[in-house]
Each structure stands twice: as C-alpha cells, then as structure tokens.
MARMIGU-712783 format. One record per residue: residue in three letters; x, y, z of N, C-alpha, C, O, CB in turn. Coordinates in steps of 0.05 Angstrom, whole numbers, plus 5000, padded with zeros to 4 digits. Last residue first. Glycine has a CB too. Example, Ala and Ser with C-alpha at 12.3 -4.5 7.8 and 13.67 -1.06 7.14 Angstrom:
% residues 2
ser525749555142527349795143525850015157526850235161528249885114
ala526448865156524649105156526449345156528549345169522649115181
% end
This chain:
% residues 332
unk590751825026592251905062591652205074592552265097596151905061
unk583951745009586351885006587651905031586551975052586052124994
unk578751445023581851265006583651414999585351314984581651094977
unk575051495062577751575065579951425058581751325071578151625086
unk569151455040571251155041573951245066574551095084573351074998
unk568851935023567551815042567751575054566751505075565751825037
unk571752084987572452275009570952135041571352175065571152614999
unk572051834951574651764963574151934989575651925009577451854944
unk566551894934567451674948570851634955571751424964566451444931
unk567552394913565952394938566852044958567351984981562052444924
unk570952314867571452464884570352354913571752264931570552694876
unk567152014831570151864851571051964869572051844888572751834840
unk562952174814563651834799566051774821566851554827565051824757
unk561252634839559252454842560052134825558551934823556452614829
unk566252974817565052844852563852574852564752364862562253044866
unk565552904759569252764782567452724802566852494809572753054795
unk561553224754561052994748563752854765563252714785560652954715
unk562153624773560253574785560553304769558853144778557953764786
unk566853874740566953794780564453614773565253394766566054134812
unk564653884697565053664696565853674718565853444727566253554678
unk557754044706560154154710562153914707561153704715560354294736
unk551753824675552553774694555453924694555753964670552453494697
unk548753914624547654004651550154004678550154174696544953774658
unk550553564588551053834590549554054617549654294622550053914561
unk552352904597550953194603551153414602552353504622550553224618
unk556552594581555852754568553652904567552753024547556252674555
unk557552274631559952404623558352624598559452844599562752154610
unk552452024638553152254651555452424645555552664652553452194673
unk553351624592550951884594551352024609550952244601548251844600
unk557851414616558151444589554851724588554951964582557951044568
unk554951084654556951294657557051444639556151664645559151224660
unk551150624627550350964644552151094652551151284664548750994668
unk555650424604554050594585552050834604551651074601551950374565
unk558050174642558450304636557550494614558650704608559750224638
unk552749854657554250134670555750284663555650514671555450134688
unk552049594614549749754620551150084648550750324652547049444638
unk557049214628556349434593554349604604555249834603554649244559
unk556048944671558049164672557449354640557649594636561648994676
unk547448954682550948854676553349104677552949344681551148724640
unk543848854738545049074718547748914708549448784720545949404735
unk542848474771539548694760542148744730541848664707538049154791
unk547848584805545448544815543748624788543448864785544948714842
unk553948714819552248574791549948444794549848214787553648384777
unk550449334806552549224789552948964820552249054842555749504776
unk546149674823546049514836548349234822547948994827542949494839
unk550350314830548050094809547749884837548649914860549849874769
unk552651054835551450824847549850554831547950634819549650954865
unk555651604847554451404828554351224846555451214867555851324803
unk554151974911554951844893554351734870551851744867555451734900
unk553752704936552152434913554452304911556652414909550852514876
unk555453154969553452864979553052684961551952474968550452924989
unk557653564949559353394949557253224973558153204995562653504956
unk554953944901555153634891557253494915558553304906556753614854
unk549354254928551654264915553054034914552153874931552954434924
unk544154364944545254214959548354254950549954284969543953934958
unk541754584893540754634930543154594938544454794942538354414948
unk543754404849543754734858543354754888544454914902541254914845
unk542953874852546153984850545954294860547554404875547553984814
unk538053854841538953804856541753934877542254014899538653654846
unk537454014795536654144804537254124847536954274867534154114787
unk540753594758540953914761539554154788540354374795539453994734
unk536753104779539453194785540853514790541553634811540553084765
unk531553024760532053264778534853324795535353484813530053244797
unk532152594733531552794719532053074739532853294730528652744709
unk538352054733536052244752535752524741537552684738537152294785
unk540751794711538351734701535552084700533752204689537451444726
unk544751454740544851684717543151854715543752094716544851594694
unk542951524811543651344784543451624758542551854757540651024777
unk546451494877544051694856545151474828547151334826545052194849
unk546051494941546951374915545251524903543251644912546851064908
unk548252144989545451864976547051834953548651994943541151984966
unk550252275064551052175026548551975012547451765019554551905025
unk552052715096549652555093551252525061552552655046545952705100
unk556652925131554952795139553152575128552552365139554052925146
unk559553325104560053075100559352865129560852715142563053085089
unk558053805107559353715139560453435131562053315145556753675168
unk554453965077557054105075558353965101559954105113556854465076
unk550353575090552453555067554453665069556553535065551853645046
unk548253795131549753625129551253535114553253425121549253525132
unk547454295113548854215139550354025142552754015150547554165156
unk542654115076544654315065547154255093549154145084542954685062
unk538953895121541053705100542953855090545253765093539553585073
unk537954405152538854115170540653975149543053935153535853885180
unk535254725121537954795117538854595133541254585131538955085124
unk530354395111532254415084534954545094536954505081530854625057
unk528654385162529854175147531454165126533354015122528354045140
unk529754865217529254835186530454575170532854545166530655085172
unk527654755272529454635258529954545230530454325220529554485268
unk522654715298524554935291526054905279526255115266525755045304
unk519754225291520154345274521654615268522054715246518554345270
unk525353715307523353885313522654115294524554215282523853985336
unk525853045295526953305289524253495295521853445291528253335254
unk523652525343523752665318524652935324524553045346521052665303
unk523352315387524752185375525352285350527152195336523951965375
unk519952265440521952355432524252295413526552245419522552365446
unk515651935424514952195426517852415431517852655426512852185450
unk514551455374515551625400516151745397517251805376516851595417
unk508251525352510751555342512251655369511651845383510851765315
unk503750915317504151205354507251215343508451045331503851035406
unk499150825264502550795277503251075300503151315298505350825244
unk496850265262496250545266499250565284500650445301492750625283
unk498849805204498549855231498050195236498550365218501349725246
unk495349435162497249665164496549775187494249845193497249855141
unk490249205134492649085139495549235143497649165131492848925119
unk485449475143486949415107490149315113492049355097487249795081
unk483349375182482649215163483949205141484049035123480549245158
unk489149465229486949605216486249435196488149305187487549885205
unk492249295285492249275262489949375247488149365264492749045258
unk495849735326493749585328493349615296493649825282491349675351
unk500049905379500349895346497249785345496349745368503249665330
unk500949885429499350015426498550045389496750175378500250245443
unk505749605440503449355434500849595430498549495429502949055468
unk510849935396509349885419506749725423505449725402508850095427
unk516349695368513249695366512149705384512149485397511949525356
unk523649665357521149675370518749695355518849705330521049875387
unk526349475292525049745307523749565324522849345315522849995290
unk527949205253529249165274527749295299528049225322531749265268
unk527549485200526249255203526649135238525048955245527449055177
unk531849905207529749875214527549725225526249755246529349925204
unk538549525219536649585212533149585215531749395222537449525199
unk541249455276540749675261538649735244537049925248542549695250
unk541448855280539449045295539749315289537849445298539749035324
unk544848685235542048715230540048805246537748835239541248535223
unk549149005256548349025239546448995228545549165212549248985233
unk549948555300550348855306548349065278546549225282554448915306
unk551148145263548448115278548048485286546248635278548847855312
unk555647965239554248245233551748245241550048335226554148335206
unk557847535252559147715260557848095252558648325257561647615248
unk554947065287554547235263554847555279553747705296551047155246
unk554446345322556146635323554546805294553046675281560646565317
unk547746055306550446135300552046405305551346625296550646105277
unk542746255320543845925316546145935316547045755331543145755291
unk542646545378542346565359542546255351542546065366543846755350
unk538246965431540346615427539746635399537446695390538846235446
unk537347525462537147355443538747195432540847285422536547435429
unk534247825516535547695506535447495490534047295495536347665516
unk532348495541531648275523534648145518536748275516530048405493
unk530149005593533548805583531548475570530048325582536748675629
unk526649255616527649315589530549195574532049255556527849605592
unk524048805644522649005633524349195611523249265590521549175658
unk527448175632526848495649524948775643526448945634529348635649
unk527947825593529447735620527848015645527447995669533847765614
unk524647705540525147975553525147895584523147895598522648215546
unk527147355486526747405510527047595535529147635548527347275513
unk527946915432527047165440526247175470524647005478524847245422
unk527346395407530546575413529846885420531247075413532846605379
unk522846285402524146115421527046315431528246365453525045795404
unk517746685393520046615376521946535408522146675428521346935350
unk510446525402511946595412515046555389514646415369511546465439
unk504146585404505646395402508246655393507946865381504546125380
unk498846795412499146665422501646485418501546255427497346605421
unk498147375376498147375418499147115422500947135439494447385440
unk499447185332501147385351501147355371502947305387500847625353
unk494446905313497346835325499346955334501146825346498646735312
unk491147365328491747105340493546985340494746935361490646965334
unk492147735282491847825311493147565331495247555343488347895319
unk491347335240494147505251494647625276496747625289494547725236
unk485847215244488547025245491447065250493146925260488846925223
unk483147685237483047515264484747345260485447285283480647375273
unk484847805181485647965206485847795236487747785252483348185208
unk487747275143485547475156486247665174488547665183483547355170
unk491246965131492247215127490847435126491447665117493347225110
unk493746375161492346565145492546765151493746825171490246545143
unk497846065183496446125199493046295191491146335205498346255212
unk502746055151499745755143497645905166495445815163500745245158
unk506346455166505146325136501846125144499446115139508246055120
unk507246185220505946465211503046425189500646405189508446645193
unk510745775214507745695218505545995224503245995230507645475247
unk514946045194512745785175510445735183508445675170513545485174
unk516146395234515346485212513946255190512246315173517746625202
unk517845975270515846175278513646255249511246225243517846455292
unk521345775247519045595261517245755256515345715242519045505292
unk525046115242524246065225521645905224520045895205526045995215
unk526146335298524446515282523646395252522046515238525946795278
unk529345945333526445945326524546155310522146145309525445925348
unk535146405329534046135336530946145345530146305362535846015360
unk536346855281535246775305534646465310533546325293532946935308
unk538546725231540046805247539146715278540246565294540447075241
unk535146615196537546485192539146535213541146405215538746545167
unk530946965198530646665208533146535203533046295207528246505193
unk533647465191532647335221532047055215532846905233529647485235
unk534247485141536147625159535747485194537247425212535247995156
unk530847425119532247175110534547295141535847155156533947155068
unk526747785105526047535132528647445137529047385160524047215123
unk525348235081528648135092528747985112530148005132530548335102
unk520748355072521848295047525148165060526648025047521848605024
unk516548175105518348365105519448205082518947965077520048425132
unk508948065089511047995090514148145090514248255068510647865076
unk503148155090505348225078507948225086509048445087504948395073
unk499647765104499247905084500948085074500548185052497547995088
unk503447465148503047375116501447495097501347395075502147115114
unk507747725177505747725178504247685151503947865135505247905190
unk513547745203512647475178508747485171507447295163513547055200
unk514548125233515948105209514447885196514347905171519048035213
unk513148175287511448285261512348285229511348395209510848565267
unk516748005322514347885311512547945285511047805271513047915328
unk520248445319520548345306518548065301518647935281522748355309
unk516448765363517648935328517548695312515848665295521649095325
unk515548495405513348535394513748635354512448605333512148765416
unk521548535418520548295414518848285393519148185372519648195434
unk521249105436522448975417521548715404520748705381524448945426
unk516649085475516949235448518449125423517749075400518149465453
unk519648785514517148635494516948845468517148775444513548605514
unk523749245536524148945517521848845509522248795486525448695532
unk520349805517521149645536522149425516521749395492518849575559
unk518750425525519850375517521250095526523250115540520550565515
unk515550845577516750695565517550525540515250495533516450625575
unk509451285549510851115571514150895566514250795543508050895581
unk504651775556508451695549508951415565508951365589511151995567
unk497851575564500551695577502751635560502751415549501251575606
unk498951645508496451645528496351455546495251235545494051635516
unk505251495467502751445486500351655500501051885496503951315508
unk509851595454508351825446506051575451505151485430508952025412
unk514651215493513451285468510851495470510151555493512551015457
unk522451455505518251365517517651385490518751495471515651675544
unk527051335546526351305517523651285518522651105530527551085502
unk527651305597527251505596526351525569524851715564529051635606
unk533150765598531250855620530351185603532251305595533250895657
unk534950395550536150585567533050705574531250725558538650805553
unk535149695539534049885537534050115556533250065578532249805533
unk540649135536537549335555538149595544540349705540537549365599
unk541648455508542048815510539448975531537148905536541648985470
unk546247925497543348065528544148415513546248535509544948005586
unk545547455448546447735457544547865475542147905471546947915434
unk549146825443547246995462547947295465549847385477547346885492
unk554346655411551146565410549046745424547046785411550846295424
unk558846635431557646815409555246825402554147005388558646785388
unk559146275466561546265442560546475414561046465390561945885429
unk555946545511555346315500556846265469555446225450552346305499
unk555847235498556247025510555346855501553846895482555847005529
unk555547945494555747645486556647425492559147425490556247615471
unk552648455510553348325525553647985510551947805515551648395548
unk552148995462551248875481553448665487555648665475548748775476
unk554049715479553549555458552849245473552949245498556349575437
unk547850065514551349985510551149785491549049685485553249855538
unk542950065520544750355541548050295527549950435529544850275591
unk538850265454540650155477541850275496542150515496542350045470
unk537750535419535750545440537150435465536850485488533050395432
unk544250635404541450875402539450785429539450895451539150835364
unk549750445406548050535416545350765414544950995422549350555427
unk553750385331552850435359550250415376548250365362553350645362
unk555750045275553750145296554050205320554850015334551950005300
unk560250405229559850245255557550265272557150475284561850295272
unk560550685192559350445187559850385203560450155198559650275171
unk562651315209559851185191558450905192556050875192560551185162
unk568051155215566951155245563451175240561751105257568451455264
unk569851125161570350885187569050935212569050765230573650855197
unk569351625147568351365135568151125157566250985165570251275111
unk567852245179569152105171569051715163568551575183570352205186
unk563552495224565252565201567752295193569052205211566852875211
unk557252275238560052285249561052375222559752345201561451995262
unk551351935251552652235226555052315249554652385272549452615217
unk552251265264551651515267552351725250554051685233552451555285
unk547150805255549450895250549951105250548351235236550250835233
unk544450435314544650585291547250655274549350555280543750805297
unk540950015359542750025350543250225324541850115307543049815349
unk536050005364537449855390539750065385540350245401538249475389
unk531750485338532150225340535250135364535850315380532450125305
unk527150945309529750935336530150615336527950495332528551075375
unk525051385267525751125277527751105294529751245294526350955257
unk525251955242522851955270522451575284520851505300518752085253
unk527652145202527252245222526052155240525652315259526552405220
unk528851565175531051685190531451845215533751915222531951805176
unk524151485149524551365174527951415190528851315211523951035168
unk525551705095523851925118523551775150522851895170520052005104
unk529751415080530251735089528751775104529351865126529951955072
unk527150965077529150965100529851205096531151265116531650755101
unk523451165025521751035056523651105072523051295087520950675061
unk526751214990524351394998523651435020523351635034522251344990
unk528850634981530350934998529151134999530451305011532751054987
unk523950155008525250374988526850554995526350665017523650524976
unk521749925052524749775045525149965027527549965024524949425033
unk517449715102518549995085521249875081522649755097518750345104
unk514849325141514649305111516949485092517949395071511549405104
unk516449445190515349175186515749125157516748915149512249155195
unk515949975192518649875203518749595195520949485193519149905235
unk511250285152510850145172514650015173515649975151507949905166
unk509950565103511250845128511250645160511350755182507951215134
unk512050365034510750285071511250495091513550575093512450015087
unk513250595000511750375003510750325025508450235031512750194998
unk513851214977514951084995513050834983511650854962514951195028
unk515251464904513451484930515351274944517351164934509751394928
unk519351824874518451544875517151644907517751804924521251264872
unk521252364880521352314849519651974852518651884831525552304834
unk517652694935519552554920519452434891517152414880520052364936
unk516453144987515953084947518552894943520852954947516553474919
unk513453115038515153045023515053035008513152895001515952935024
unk511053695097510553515067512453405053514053575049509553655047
unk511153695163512753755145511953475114512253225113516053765163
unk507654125212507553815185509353875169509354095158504553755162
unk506654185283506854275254507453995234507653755240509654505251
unk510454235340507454205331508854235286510954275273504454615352
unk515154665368514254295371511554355357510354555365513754105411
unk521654925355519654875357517254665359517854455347519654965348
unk527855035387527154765370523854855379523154865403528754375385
unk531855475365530455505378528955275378527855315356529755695376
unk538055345336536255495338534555425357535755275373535155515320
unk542854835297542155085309538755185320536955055308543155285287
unk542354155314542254375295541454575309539854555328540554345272
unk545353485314544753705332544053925309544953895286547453795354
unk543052785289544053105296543153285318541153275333543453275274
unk541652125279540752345283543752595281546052545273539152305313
unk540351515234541851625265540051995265537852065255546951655261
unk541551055183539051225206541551385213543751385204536851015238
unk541250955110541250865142540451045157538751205150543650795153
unk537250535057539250705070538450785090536150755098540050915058
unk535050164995535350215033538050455033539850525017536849815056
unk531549904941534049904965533950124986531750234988536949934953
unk528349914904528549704919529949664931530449434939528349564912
unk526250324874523850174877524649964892522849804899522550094854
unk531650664871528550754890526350574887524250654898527051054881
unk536150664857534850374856532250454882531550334902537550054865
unk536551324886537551104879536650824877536150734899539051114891
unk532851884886532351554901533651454885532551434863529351394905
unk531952504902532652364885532252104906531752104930535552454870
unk528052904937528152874896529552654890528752554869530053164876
unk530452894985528852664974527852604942527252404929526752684988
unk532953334988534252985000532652794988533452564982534052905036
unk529753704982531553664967533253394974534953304959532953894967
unk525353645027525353565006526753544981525853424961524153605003
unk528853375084527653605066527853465037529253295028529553925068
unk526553125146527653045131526753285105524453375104527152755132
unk524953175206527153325188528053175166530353095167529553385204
unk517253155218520252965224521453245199520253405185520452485210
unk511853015217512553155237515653105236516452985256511053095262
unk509852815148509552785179511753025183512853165166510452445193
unk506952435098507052785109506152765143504152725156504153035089
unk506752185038509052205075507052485077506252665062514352295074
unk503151735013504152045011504552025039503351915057501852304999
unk503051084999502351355016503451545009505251494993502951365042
unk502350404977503050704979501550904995499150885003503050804955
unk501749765000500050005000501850255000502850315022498150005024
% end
C-alpha cells in the first residue's frame, strides 16, 4: 500500500528528489544537533521523484521510505552522522544503554533498553524489551511479509518455526491478531522490563548490523492492526526533528559537513536541480552492478553522465570518485 508522507520529522525535500534503485533498496538512520530554537507541533510535506511503500518498520524497504524513517525511527542500534568513513559504518548505541553483552561462544546477545526513551502514548510511557520482541514478531505477517526475513530466520534461533507456521496461519485479520498473541519466537526473551535476550543459531559477525536495521524497530503493543492490513502507527514521542529546525537547511548542513551521502543513478531527471540546492559533494554514482545490471549497462550509464550538458564536469569527478574517496577515506 503506497502513501504520501507527510509527517512531523527533518527530513527536506531536496534529499528526497532523488532515490537511487528507489523501487528497491535502503539507506541508514541516526540523528544530529542543529542550530536554533527547537519548535514542537506542525507538518512537514515530502515530494519525492518515487513514493514510499510502507511508512510501517515491518514492511518499508525503498530509499524513499529509510530517508523519511531516519527522522522519527529509533532502534537498538544505529549508524551515526559522524565525520569521517570508518566511524559511519559502525553501529552504535541508540535505543540501547551499550553495545551488548555476548556470550555463549557468540551465541547469546543480552542488550537493555536505556531508562527514559518513551513512546508518544496516552500516557508516554516506556519503551521496553517486549516492544522489541513485539517489532520483530511482526515480520512474517503473511499479508505482507518483510521482504528481509532471511536476515532473522537464519540467524535467530526459532524465528524460522515461527515464521512457517505464521505463513499457514492465514492472512485474515483475526488470524494475525491471533497468532501473535499466542505463540511465541524461542530465541527471543525479555529477561526484564527493558533488558531482552537473544540466542542465535550461530556466532554472526554482523548481527550488530542487522539490529540496526529498521526492520529491527521496537513496536509498541499500542500498534493495532486496521482492516486494510497496516498498523496505526504512535510515534515516540521523543524521537523526531523538531520543527524549529529548518529541514532544508538541516540537509544543506549536512552535506557541507559530509554527513549525509545518497546513491544516485544516471538517470536522475532532477539531478540539476538538485546539484543547485545542495551542491555536489553528497552524491554518489551508484547500480545495483552485479545485481539486476550488467558491467556494459554501467558502463553505458556512465558514458550518459559524462555527456550531460547539465552537469560541470566537477560535478560529474564528485559524484563518479571524488565523493567516494572522500567518504571511504581512500586518500592519506
């Protein structure tokens, strides 16, 4: 089910004109600090060149979608807007108090949830290990299904059980409800009100990694499913950009800070226009090479950007090598 975004969060709409393989890939989270006075109430509208798919943590997999869940998703674990490449791809602590606790030759990770994280309830309230739990239950729900099961049932111990006998459970409403309440993922376990622990099948050295991603999010059990199969979604309440906090100059910020970077493909009609807001050192080239795309096809969409007349040829060096040496840090 598509939507038109239009929420309470920092994300601007020059970040979003463009979407790299925008009908089927991802990009990452964390937050900032920004100047001024932080105002609270108000709507901020998104225009993008591709709509989102899902505005649910359960379903949303387009880079439409993980921009605008940038502003207002919180999960265990993130990646943070830091300067520099190597300290980008490491997850840290978001909902968590610390990175977690492993044991059992790699097998068992205990993490807890930091005291004071609330959700935008009637009343605010916590933020707890079943939340979590409750998140990733909602992954196999067979009218629609996360597109990145493979990530958990290969990893978690009993989520694949879980998720087969999801499937056959049907894909009514009263059947989903139901098996939720009543059955359980073996490798899941909230030891404490906000300390969960999870037994894997195997050491996996990028588990860190898949609690990062969204799909990963809490859910508060206040979610409640609606006939057209899409949850009403409560947004914690501390967790989004405020609206004092002009969005369009938040990304302009970041860019110039070499903060924020999106893939972009040849292709993109609102490039130029892009380039003017923001200025060229956030883009990369980008394919899904050798996914979908051959090496001739890329190089022939190079070959079209090299002969834009729209573009500076700076603006073309950044966005094919520049930017990625700068964001890699492959120069000494």
């Amino acid at each position: 089910m598509k939507k038109v975004v239009s929420i309470a969060a920092g994300v601007s709409v020059a970040a979003l004109i463009l979407a790299a393989c925008s009908s089927s890939s991802s990009s990452g989270s964390g937050s900032s600090s920004a100047s001024g006075t932080p105002k609270y109430g108000g709507t901020l509208k998104l225009v993008g060149q591709g709509d989102v798919d899902y505005m649910d943590t359960a379903d949303g997999y387009y880079d439409t979608t993980y921009t605008a869940f940038r502003a207002f998703v919180r999960t265990l674990y993130t990646y943070p807007t830091v300067q520099g490449g190597a300290n980008q791809v490491n997850p840290v602590p978001d909902l968590a108090t610390a990175m977690p606790t492993v044991t059992n030759g790699g097998k068992t990770y205990t993490i807890t949830i930091r005291q004071g994280a609330m959700w935008n309830t009637t009343p605010p309230r916590q933020v707890t290990a079943e939340d979590f739990i409750y998140g990733l239950k909602r992954l196999c729900n067979p009218s629609s299904p996360n597109p990145a099961q493979q990530y958990y049932t290969q990893t978690i111990q009993g989520f694949n059980t879980y998720c087969t006998n999801f499937g056959n459970a049907g894909a009514d409403l009263t059947s989903i409800n139901n098996f939720m309440a009543q059955n359980n993922i073996s490798g899941l376990t909230a030891t404490s009100d906000r300390t969960v622990q999870i037994q894997l099948t195997q050491p996996a050295s990028d588990f860190i990694n898949i609690l990062s991603l969204y799909f990963s999010a809490p859910a508060p059990k206040e979610y409640r499913w609606h006939a057209a199969y899409d949850f009403e979604h409560v947004p914690p309440g501390e967790f989004g950009m405020r609206e004092g906090q002009d969005p369009a100059r938040y990304i302009i910020e970041l860019v110039q800070n070499d903060r924020f970077y999106l893939g972009i493909e040849t292709e993109e009609l609102t490039m130029p226009f892009a380039l003017k807001v923001l200025g060229n050192r956030g883009f990369l080239y980008s394919s899904d090479f050798p996914h979908e795309v051959t090496l001739e096809s890329c190089k022939h969409d190079i070959a079209e950007l090299m002969e834009s007349d729209e573009l500076t040829e700076e603006d073309k060096s950044a966005m094919l090598y520049r930017n990625a040496e700068r964001f890699y840090q492959l120069k000494p």
